[in-house]
Biotite code that builds the C-alpha atoms (Angstrom):
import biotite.structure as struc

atoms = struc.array([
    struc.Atom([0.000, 0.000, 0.000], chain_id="A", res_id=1, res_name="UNK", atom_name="CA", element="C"),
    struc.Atom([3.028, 2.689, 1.041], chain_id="A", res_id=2, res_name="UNK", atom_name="CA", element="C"),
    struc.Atom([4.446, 1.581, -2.555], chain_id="A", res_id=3, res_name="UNK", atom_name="CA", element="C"),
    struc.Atom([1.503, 2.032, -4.195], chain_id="A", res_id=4, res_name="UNK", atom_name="CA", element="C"),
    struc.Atom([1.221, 5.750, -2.656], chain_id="A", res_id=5, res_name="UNK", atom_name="CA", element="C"),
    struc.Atom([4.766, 6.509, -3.468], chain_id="A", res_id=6, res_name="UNK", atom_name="CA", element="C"),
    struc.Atom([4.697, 5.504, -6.698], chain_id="A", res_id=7, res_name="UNK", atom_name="CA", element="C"),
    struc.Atom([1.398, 7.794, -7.439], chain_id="A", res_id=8, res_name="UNK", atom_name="CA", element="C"),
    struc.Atom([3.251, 11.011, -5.549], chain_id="A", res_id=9, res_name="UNK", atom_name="CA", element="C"),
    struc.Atom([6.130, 10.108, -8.013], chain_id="A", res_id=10, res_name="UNK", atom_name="CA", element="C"),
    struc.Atom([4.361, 10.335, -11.086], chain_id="A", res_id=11, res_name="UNK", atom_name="CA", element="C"),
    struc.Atom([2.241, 13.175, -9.585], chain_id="A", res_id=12, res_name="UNK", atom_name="CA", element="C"),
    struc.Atom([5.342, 15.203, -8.920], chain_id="A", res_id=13, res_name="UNK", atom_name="CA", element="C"),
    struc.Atom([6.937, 14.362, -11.778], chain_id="A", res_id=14, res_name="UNK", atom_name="CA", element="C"),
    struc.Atom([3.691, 15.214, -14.372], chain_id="A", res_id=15, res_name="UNK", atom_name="CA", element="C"),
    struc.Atom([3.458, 18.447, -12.053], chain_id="A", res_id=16, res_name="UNK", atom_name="CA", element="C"),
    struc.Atom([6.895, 19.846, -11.008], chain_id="A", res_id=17, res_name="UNK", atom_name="CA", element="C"),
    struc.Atom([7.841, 22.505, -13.451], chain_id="A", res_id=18, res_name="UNK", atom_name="CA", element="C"),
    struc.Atom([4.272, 23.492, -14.009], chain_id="A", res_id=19, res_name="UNK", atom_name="CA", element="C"),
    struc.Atom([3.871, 24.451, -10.348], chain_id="A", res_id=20, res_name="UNK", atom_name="CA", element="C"),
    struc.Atom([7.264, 25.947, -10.025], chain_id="A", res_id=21, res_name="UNK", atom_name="CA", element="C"),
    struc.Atom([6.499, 28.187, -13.197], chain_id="A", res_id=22, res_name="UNK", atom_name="CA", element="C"),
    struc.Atom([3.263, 28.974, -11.441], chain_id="A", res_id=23, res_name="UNK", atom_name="CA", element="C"),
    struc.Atom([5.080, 30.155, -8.277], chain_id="A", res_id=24, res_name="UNK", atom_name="CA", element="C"),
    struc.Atom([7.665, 32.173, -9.973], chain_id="A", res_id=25, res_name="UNK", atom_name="CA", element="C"),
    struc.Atom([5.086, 33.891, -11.224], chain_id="A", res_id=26, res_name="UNK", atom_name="CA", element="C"),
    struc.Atom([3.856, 35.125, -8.442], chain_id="A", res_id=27, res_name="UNK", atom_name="CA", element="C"),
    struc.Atom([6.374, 35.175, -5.422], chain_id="A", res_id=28, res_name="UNK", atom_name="CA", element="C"),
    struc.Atom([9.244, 37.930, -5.774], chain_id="A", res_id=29, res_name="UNK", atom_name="CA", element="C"),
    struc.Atom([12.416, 35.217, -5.559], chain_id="A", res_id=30, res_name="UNK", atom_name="CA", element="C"),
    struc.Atom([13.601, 31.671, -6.474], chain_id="A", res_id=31, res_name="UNK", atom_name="CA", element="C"),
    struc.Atom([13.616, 30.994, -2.991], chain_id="A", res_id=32, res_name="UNK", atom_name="CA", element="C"),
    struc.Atom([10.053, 31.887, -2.284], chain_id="A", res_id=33, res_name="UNK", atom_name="CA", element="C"),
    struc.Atom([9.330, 29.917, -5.378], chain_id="A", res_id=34, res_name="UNK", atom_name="CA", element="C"),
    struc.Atom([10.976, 27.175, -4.146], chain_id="A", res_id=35, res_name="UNK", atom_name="CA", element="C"),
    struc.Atom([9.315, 26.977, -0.318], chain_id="A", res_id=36, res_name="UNK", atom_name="CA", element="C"),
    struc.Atom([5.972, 27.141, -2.898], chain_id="A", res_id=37, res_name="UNK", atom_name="CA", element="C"),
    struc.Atom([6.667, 23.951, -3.982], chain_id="A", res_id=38, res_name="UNK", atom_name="CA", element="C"),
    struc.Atom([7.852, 22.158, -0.944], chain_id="A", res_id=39, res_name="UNK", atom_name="CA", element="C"),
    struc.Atom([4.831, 23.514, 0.736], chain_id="A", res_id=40, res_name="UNK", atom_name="CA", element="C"),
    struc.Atom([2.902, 22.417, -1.897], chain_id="A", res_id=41, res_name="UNK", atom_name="CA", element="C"),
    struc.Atom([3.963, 18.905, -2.928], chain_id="A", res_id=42, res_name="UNK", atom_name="CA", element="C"),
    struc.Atom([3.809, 18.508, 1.155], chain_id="A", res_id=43, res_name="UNK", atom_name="CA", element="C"),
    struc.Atom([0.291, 18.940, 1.354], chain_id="A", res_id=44, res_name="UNK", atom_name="CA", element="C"),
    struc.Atom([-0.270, 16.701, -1.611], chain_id="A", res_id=45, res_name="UNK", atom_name="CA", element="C"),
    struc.Atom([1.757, 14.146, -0.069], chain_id="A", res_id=46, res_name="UNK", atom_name="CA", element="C"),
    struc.Atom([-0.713, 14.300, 3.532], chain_id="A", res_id=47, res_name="UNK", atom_name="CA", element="C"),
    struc.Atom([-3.620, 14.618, 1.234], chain_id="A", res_id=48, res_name="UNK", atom_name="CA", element="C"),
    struc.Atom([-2.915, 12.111, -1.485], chain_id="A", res_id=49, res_name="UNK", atom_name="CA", element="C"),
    struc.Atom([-6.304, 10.573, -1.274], chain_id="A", res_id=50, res_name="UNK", atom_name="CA", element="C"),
    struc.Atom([-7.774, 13.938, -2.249], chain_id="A", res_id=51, res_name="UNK", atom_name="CA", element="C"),
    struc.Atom([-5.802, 14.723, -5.344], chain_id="A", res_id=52, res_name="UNK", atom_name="CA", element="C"),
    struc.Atom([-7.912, 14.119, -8.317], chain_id="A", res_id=53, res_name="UNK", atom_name="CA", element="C"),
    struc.Atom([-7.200, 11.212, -10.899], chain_id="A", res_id=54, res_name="UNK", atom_name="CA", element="C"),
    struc.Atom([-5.804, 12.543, -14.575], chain_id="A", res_id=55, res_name="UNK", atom_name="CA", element="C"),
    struc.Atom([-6.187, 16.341, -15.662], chain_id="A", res_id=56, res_name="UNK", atom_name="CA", element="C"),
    struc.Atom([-7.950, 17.241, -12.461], chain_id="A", res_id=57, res_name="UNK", atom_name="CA", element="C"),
    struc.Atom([-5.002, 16.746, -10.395], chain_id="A", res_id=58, res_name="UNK", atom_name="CA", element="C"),
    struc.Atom([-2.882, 19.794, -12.050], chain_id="A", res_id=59, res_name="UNK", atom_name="CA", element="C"),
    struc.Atom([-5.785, 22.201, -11.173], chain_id="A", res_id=60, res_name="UNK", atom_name="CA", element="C"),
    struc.Atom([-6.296, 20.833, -7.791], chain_id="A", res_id=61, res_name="UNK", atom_name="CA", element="C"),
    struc.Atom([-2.013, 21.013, -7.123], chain_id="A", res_id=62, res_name="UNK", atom_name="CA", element="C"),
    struc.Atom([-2.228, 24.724, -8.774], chain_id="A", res_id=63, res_name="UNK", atom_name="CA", element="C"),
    struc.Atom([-4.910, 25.656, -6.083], chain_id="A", res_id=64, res_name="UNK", atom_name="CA", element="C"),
    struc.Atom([-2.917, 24.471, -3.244], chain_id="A", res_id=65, res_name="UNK", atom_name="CA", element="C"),
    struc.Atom([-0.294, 26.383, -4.521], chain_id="A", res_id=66, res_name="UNK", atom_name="CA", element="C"),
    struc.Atom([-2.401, 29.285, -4.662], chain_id="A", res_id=67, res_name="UNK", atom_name="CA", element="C"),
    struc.Atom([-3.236, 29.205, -1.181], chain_id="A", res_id=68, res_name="UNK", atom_name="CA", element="C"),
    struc.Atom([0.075, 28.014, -0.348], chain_id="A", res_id=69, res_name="UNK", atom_name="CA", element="C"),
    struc.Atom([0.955, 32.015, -1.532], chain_id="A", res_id=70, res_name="UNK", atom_name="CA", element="C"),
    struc.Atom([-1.844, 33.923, 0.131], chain_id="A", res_id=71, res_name="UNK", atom_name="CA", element="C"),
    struc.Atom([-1.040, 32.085, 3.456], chain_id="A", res_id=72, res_name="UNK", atom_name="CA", element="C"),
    struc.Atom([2.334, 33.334, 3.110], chain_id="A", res_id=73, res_name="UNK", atom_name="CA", element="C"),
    struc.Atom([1.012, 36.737, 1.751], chain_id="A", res_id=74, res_name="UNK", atom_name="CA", element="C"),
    struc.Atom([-1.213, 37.035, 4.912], chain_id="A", res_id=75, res_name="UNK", atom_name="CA", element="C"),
    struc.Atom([1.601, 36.362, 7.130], chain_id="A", res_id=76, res_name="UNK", atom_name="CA", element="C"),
    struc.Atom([4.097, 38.734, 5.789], chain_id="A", res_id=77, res_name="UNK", atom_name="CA", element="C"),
    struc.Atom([0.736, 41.634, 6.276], chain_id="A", res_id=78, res_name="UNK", atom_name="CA", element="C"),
    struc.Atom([0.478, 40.411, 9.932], chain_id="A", res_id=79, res_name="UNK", atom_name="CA", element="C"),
    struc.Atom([4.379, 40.601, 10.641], chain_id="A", res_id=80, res_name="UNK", atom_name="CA", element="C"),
    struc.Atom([3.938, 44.147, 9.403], chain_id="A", res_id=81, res_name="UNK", atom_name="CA", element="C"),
    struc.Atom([0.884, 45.013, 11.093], chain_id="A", res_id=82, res_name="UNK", atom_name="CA", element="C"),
    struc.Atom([2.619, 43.628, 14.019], chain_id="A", res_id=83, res_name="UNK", atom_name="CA", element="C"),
    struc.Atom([5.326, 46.023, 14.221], chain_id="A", res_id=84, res_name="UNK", atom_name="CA", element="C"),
    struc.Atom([2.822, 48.438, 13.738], chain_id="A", res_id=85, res_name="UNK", atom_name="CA", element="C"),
    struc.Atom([0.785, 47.605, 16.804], chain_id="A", res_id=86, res_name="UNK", atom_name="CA", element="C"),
    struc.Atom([4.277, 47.461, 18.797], chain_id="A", res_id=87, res_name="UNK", atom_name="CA", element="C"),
    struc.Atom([4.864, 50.935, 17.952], chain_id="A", res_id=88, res_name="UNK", atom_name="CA", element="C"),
    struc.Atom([1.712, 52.139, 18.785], chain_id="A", res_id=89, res_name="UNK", atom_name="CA", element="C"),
    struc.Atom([2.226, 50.646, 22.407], chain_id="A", res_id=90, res_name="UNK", atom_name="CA", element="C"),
    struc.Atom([5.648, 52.794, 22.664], chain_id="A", res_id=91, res_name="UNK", atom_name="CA", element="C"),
    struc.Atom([5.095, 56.761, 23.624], chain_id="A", res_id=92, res_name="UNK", atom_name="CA", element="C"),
    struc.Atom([6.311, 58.739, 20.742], chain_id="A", res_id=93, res_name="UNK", atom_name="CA", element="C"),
    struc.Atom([9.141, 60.211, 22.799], chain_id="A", res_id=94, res_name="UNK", atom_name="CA", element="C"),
    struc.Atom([10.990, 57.008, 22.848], chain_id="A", res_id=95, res_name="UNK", atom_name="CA", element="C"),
    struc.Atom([11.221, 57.117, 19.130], chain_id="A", res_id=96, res_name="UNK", atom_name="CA", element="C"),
    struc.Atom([12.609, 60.445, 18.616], chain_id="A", res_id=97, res_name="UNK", atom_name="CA", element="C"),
    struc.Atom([16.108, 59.457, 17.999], chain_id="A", res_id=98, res_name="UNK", atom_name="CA", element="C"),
    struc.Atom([15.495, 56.694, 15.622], chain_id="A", res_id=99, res_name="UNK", atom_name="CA", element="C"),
    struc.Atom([14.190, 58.088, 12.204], chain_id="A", res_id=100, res_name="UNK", atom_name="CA", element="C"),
    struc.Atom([11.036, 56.782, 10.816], chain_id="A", res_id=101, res_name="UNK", atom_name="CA", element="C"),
    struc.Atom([12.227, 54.367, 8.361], chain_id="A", res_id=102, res_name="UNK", atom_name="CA", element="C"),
    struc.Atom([14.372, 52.180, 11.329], chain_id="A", res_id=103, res_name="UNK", atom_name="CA", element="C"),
    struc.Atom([11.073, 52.104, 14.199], chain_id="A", res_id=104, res_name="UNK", atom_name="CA", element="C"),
    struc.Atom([10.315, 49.046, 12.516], chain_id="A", res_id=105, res_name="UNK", atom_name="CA", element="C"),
    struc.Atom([13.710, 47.469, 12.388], chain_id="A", res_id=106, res_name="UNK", atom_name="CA", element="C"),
    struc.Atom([14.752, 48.127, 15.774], chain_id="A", res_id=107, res_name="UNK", atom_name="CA", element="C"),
    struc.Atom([10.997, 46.883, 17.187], chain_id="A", res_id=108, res_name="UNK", atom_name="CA", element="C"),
    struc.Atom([11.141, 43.819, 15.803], chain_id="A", res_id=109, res_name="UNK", atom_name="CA", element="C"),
    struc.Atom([15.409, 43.243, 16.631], chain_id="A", res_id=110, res_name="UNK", atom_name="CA", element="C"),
    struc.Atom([13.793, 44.721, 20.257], chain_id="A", res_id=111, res_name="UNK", atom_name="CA", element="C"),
    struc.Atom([11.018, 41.815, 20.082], chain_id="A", res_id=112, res_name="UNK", atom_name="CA", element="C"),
    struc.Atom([13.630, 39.314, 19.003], chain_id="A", res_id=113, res_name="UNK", atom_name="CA", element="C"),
    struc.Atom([15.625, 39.683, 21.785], chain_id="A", res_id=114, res_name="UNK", atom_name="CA", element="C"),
    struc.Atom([13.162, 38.888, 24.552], chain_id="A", res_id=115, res_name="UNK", atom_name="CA", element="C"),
    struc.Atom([12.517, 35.527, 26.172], chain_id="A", res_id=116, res_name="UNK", atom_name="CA", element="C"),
    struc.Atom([10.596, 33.332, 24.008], chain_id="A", res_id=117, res_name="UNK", atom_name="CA", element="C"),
    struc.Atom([8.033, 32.962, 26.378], chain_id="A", res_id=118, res_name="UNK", atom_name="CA", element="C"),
    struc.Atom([7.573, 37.041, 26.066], chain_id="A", res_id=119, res_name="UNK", atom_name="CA", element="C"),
    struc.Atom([7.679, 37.037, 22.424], chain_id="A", res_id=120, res_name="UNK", atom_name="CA", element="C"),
    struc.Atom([5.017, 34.305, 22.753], chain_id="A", res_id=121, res_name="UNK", atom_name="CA", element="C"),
    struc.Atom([2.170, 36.337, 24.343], chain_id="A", res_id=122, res_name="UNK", atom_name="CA", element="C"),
    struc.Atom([3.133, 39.605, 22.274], chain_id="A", res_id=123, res_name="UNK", atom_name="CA", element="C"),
    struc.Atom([2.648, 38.085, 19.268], chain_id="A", res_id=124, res_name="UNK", atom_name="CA", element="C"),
    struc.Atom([-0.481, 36.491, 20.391], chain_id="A", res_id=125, res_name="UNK", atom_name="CA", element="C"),
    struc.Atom([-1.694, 39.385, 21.373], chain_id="A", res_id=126, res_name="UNK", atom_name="CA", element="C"),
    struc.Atom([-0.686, 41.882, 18.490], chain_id="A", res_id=127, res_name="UNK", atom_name="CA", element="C"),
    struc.Atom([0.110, 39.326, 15.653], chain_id="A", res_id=128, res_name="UNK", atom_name="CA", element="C"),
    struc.Atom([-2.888, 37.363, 16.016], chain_id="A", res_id=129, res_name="UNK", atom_name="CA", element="C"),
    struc.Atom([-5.169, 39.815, 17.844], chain_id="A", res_id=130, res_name="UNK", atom_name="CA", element="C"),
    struc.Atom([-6.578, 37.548, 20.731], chain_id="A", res_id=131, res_name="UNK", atom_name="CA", element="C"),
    struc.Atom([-7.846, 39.143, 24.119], chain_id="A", res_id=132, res_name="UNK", atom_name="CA", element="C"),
    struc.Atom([-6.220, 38.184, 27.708], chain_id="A", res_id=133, res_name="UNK", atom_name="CA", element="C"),
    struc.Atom([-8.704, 35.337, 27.866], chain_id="A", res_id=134, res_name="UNK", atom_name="CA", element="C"),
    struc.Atom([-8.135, 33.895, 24.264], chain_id="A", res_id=135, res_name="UNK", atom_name="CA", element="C"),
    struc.Atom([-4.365, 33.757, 25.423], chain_id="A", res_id=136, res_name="UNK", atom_name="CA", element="C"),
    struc.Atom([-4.824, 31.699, 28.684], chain_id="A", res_id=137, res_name="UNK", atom_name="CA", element="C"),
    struc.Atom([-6.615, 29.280, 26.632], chain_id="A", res_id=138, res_name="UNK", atom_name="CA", element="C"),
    struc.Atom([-3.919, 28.826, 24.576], chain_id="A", res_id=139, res_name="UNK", atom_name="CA", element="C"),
    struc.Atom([-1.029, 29.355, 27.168], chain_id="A", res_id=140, res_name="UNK", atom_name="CA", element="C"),
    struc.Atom([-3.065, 26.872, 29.584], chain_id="A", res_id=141, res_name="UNK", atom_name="CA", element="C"),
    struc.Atom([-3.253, 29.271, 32.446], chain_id="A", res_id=142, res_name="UNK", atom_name="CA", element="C"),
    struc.Atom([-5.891, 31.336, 34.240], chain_id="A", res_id=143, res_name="UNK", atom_name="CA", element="C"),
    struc.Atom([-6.914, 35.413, 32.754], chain_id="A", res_id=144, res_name="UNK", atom_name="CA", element="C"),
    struc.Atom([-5.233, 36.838, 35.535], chain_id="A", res_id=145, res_name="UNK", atom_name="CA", element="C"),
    struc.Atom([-2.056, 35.022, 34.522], chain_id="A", res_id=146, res_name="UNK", atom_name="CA", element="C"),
    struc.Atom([-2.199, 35.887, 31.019], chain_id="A", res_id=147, res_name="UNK", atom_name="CA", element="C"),
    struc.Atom([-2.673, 39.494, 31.725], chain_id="A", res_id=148, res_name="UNK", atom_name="CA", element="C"),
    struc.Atom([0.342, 39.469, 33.740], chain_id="A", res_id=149, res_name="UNK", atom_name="CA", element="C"),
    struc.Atom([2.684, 37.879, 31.381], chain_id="A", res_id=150, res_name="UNK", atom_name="CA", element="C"),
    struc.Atom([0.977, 40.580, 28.398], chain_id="A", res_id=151, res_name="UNK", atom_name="CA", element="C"),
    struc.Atom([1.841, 43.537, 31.026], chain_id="A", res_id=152, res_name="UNK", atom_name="CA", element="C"),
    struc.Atom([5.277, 42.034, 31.676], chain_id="A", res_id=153, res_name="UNK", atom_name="CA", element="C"),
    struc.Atom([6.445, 41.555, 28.835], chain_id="A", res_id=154, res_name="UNK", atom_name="CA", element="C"),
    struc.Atom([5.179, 45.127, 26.826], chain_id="A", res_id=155, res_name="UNK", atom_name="CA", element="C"),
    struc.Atom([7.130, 46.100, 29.559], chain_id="A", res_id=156, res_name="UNK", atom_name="CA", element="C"),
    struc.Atom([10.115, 44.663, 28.641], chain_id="A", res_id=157, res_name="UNK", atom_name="CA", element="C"),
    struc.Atom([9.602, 45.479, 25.073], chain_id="A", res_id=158, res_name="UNK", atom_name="CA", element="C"),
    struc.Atom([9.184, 49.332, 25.899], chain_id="A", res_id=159, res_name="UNK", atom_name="CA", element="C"),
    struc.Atom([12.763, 49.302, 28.081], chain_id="A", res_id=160, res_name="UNK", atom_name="CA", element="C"),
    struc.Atom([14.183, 47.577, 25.521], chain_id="A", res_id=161, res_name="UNK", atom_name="CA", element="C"),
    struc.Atom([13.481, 49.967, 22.856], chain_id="A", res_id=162, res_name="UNK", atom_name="CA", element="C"),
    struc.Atom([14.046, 52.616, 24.750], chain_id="A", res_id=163, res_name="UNK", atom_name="CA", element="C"),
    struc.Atom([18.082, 51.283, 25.563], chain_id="A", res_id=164, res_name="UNK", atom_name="CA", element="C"),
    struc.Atom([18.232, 50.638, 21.711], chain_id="A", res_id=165, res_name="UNK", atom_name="CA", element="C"),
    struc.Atom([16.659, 54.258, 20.651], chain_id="A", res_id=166, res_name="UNK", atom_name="CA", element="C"),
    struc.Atom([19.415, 56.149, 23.938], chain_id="A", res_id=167, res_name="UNK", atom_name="CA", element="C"),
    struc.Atom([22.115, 54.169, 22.463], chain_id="A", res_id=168, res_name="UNK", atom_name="CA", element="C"),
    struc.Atom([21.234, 55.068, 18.944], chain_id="A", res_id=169, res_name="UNK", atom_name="CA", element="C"),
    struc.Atom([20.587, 58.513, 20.153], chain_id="A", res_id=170, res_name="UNK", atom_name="CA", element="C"),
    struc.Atom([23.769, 58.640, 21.675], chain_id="A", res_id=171, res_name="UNK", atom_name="CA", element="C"),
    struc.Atom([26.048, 57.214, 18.916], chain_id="A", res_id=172, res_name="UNK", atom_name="CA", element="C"),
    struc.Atom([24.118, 60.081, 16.149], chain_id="A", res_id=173, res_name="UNK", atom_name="CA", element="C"),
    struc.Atom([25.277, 62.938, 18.711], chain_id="A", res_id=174, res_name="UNK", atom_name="CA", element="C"),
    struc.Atom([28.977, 61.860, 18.984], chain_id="A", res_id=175, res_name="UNK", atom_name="CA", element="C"),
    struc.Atom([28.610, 61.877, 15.047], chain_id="A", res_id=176, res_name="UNK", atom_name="CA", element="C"),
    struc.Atom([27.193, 64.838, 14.749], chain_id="A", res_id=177, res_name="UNK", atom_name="CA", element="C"),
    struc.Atom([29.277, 66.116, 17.110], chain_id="A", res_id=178, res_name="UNK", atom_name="CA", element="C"),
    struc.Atom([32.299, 66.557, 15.524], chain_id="A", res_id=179, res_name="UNK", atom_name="CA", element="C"),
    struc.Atom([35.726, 66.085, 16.986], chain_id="A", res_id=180, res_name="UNK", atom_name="CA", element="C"),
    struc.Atom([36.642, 67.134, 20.522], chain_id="A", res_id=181, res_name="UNK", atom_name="CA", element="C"),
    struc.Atom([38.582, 70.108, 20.344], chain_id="A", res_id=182, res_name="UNK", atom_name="CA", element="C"),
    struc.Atom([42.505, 69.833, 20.870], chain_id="A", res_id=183, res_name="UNK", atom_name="CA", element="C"),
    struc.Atom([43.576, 70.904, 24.614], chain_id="A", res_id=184, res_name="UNK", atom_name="CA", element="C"),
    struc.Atom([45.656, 73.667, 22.808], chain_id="A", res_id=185, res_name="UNK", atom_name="CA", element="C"),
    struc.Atom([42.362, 74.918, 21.089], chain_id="A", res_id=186, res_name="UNK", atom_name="CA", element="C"),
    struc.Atom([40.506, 74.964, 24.457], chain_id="A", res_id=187, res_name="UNK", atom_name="CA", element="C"),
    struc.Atom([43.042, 77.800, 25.604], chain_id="A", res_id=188, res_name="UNK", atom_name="CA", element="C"),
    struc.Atom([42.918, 80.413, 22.717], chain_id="A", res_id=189, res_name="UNK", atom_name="CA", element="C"),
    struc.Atom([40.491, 83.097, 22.458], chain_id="A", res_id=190, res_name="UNK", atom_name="CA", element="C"),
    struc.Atom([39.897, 81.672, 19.156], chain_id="A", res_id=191, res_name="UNK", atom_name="CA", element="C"),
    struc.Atom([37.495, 79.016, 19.006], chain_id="A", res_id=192, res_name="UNK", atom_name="CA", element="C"),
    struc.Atom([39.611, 77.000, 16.153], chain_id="A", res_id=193, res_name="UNK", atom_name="CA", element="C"),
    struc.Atom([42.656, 77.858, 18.234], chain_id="A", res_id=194, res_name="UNK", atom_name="CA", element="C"),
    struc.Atom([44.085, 79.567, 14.986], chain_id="A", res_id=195, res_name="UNK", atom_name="CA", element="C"),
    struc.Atom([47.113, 82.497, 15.472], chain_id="A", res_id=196, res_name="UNK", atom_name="CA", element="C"),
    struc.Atom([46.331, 85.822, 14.684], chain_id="A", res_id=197, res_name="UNK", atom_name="CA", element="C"),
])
């Protein structure tokens, strides 16, 4: 029977391959994403072998996985994005002063990476995938209260940790804008670039 299976997800991947990767190129922005398409893909038709239509039907059926294969990973590249937004919207406006506009998102997200899995856990939960305090001690197996406390701990953590990163960007752009420290000579002229009249 396994034989039997394997030897119809041969022939199905070999009918299929390039038609499915062609399809995916088309549509994803690198080899590489193309690539994952496929995997994910031929994956799914592997689990769900039983489902895959007989003959011509099984190319459309394989090209609509793939198709959903794409907007799942669409959808999740919207909510990594909308989840930096939602971080920054939980950080006062003061704390991002230093960093220009274009980096808030950079520096959340190396901010969010650094934190203890277990804090990156219920941020995400709760800014990624939207759920209240109560969704999130279902799926962290503990009681509201709990689940509150970790969400209040740990946006804590995230806000001190951006605010290090944006003082110790802060302070590196004034040193560089700065300029160099003036010579001990030039500190004792009357002229300010220690030049002789």
């Amino acid at each position: 029977m396994l034989e039997e299976r394997k030897g119809r997800f041969d022939a199905l991947y070999r009918s299929t391959r390039a038609k499915i990767l062609a399809y995916a190129l088309r549509r994803v922005p690198s080899t590489e994403d193309a690539a994952d398409v496929l995997a994910e893909t031929f994956t799914i038709a592997w689990r769900r072998l039983d489902q895959v239509p007989e003959g011509d039907g099984a190319l459309l059926w394989l090209y609509g996985v793939a198709r959903n294969v794409i907007r799942n990973d669409l959808r999740s590249r919207q909510r990594r994005s909308q989840l930096m937004g939602r971080i920054a919207r939980h950080v006062p406006e003061a704390k991002w002063s230093v960093v220009a506009r274009d980096e808030e998102r950079l520096v959340a997200l190396a901010c969010l990476q650094g934190l203890h899995e277990d804090d990156q856990e219920v941020l995400m939960l709760t800014a990624w995938e939207g759920l209240a305090p109560v969704a999130v001690a279902k799926v962290l197996a503990c009681s509201p209260g709990a689940a509150r406390a970790r969400i209040h701990r740990a946006r804590r953590r995230l806000d001190q940790a951006i605010l290090a990163a944006n003082t110790d960007a802060g302070n590196r752009h004034t040193a560089a804008t700065r300029g160099p420290e003036p010579s001990r000579a030039d500190v004792f002229t009357n002229d300010p670039k220690g030049d002789k009249a």
